[in-house]
Every structure is written in C-alpha cells, then in structure tokens.
C-alpha positions as CSV (number, residue, x, y, z in Angstrom):
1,X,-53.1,59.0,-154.2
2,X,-53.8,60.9,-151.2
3,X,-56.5,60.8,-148.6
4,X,-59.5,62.6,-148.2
5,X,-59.2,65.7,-145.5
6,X,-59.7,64.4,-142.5
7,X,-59.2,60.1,-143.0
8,X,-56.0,60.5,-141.7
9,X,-56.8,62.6,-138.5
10,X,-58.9,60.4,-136.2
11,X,-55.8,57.8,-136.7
12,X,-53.6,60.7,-135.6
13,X,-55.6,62.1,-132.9
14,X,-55.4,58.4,-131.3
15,X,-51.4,58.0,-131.9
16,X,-51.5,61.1,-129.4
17,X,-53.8,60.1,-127.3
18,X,-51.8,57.1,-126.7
19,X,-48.6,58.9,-126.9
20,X,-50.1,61.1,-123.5
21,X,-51.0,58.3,-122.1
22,X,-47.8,56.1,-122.3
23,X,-45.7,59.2,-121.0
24,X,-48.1,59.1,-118.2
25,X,-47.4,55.7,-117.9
26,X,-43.8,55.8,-118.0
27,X,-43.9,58.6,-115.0
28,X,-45.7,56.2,-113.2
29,X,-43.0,53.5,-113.5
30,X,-40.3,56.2,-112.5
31,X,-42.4,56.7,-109.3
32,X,-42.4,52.7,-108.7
33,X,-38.8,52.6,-109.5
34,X,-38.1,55.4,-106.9
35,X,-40.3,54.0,-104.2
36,X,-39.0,50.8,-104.4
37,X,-42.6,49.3,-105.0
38,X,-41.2,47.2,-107.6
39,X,-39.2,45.4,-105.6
40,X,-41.6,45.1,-102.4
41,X,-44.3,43.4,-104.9
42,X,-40.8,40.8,-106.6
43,X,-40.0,40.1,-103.1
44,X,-43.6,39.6,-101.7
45,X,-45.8,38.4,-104.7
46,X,-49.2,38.5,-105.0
47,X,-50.3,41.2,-101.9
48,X,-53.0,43.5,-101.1
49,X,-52.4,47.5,-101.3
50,X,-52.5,47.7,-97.6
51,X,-49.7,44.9,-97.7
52,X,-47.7,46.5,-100.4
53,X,-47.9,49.6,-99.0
54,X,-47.1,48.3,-95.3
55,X,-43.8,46.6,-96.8
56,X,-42.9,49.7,-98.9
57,X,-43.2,51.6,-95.7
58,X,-45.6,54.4,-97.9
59,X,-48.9,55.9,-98.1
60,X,-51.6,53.3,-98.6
61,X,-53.6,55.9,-100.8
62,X,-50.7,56.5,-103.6
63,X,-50.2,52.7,-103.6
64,X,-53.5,52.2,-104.8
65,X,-53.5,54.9,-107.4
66,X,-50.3,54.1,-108.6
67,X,-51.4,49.9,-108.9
68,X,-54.5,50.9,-110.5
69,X,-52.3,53.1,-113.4
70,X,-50.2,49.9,-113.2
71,X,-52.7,47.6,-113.9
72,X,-54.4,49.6,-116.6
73,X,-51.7,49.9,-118.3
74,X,-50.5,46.4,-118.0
75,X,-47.4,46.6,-115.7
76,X,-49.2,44.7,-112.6
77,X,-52.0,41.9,-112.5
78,X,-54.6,42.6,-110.2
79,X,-56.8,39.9,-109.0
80,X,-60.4,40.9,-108.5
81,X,-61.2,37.5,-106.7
82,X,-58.7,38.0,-104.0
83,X,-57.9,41.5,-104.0
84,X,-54.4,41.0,-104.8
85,X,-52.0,42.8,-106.8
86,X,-48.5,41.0,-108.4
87,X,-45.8,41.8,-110.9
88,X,-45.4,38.9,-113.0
89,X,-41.7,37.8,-112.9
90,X,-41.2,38.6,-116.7
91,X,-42.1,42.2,-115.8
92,X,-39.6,42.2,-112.4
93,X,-36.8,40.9,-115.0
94,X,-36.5,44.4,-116.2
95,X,-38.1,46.8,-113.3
96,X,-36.1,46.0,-110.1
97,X,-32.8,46.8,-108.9
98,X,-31.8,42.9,-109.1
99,X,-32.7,43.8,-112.8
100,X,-29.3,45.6,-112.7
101,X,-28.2,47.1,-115.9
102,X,-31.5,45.7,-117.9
103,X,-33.5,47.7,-115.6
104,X,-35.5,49.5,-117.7
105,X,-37.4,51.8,-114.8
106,X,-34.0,54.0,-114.3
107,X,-34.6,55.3,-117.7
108,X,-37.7,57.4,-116.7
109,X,-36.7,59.3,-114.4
110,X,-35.3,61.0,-116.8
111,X,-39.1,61.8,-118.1
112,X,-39.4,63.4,-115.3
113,X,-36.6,65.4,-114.9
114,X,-37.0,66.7,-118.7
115,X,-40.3,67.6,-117.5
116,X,-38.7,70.2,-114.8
117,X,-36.8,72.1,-117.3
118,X,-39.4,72.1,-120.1
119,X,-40.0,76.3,-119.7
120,X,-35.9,76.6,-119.7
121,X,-35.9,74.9,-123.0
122,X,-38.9,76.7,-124.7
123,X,-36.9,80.0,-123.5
124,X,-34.0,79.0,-124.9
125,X,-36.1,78.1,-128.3
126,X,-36.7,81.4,-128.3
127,X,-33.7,83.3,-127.1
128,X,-31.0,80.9,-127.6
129,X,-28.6,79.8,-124.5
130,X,-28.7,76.3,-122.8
131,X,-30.1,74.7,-119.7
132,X,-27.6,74.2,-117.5
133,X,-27.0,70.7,-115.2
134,X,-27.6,72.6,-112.2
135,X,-31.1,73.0,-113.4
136,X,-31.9,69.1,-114.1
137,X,-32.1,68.6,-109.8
138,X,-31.5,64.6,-109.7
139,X,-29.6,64.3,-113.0
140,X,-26.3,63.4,-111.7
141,X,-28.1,60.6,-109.4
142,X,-30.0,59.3,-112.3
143,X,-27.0,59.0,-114.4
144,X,-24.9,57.9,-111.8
145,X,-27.0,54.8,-110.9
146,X,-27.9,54.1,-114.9
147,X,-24.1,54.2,-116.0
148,X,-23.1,52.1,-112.6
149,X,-25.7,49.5,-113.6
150,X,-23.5,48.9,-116.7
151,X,-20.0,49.6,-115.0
152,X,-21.3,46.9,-112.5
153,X,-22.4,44.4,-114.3
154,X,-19.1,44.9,-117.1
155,X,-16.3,45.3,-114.8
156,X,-14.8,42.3,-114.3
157,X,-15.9,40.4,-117.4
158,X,-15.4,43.1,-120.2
159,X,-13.8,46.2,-118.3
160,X,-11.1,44.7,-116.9
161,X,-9.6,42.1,-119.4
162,X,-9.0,45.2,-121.4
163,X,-5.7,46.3,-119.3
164,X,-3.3,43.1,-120.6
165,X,-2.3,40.5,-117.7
166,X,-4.8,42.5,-115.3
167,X,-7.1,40.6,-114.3
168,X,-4.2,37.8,-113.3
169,X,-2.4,40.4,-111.2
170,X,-5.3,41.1,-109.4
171,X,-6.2,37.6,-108.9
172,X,-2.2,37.3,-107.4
173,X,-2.5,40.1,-105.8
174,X,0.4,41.7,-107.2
175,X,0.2,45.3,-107.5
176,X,-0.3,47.3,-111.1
177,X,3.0,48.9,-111.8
C-alpha cells in the first residue's frame, strides 16, 4: 500500500535537515581535530573558553563558537553553573591524538577536503576527466597521519611477526640478511 502524496516528505525533509546539520557538525570536529582543542580540553578538563583558548594558544572568539557547535551537538558538556566547558573521557577516547588509530576526528578532514574539489567533480560529471591529487591541498597529510595511526599502532604486534624469525632478530640485534 503506498502513502498519501506528501506523508512521506516532512520525514524526508528532516533526514536532510539533519543530514546538513551533522556534516556541519563533522567540519566542526575536523577544525577541533586540527587545532588541537581536543586535546587542550583531555589534558585540562573542565575549563572556561578564555582558558581553553589560552592553552590552545587560539582566538578566544572561534573557541567559543566552535564549543557552542560542540555542545549543541553533543561532543562537549558545558556547565552553565560554572561556565565551564569539558569533553567527557568517553568522547577523548576517540577524538585525540592519544586516541591513535581509533581517532575518529582524522576522518573529517577529509569532509573538508571533498568540499574544495566539489566544482572539479560536478565538471567532471559533465565532461568526464578526473580530479587530480594535486587538487585535494592536505590529502597526502590527511592520509599520511590516518594510515600512520594504524601502521603505528600494528607494527610490532601484527606487522612485524609477518616476516618469519623477525621479530627475534631484531630483538638480538642481528641484522636481516
């Protein structure tokens, strides 16, 4: 049985609206990523924008914009009472470098760097071609530090038992042959 015309719509119309406002979202954690916010507020805990923003060494204006976009969407706690801001642990277990390869926040950047090349790839829609790597400005960085996350936290345990007796020559110090 279908729906009337127009049931469905108003549930769609919100799916979108929520879509728009998670990639906001997610830009948002790219710039807290990049700044290093995240792990000012771990290392500090609960602080004031002035104090987060003195620590991060940044602009005490964007840190308050970007906590508010945090808080609303969940990501940071603010405390009205105090005038605090903190990132509960849970949250710093997958945003911060100490994260290491479960750090979610290296992911979007590459929101934003999609977001650069988005006329290249509606030309190319209509004209064929490609978008070149040269075009995607931080790409190389982005995927340098995401793929090192993993490298890092696999060499020795899963990477390097793969070579047979490896890991025991290094340990002797006897050169691979």
């Amino acid at each position: 049985m279908s729906e009337a015309p127009g049931e469905g719509s108003a549930d769609f119309a919100e799916r979108m609206l929520r879509m728009m406002n998670e990639a906001a979202l997610a830009l948002m954690v790219s710039v807290g990523y990049r700044t290093g916010l995240f792990d000012v507020m771990a290392a500090i805990g609960a602080a004031t924008t002035e104090e987060i923003a003195s620590r991060a060494s940044l602009e005490e204006r964007y840190v308050r914009e970007w906590l508010a976009a945090m808080t609303t969407g969940r990501i940071v706690e603010h405390n009205g009472a105090t005038g605090s801001y903190s990132l509960p642990h849970d949250h710093a277990d997958w945003l911060t470098r100490a994260a290491g390869m479960k750090n979610l926040a290296i992911g979007m950047q590459y929101i934003g760097l999609m977001a650069l090349v988005e006329d290249q790839i509606v030309d190319c829609f209509r004209h064929g071609g490609g978008v070149p790597y040269s075009a995607f400005p931080r790409f190389q960085t982005v995927m340098a530090e995401d793929s090192g996350a993993v490298h890092d936290a696999t060499l020795i345990d899963v990477t390097l038992p793969l070579v047979p007796g490896l890991v025991d020559r290094l340990r002797q110090g006897t050169p691979s042959t």
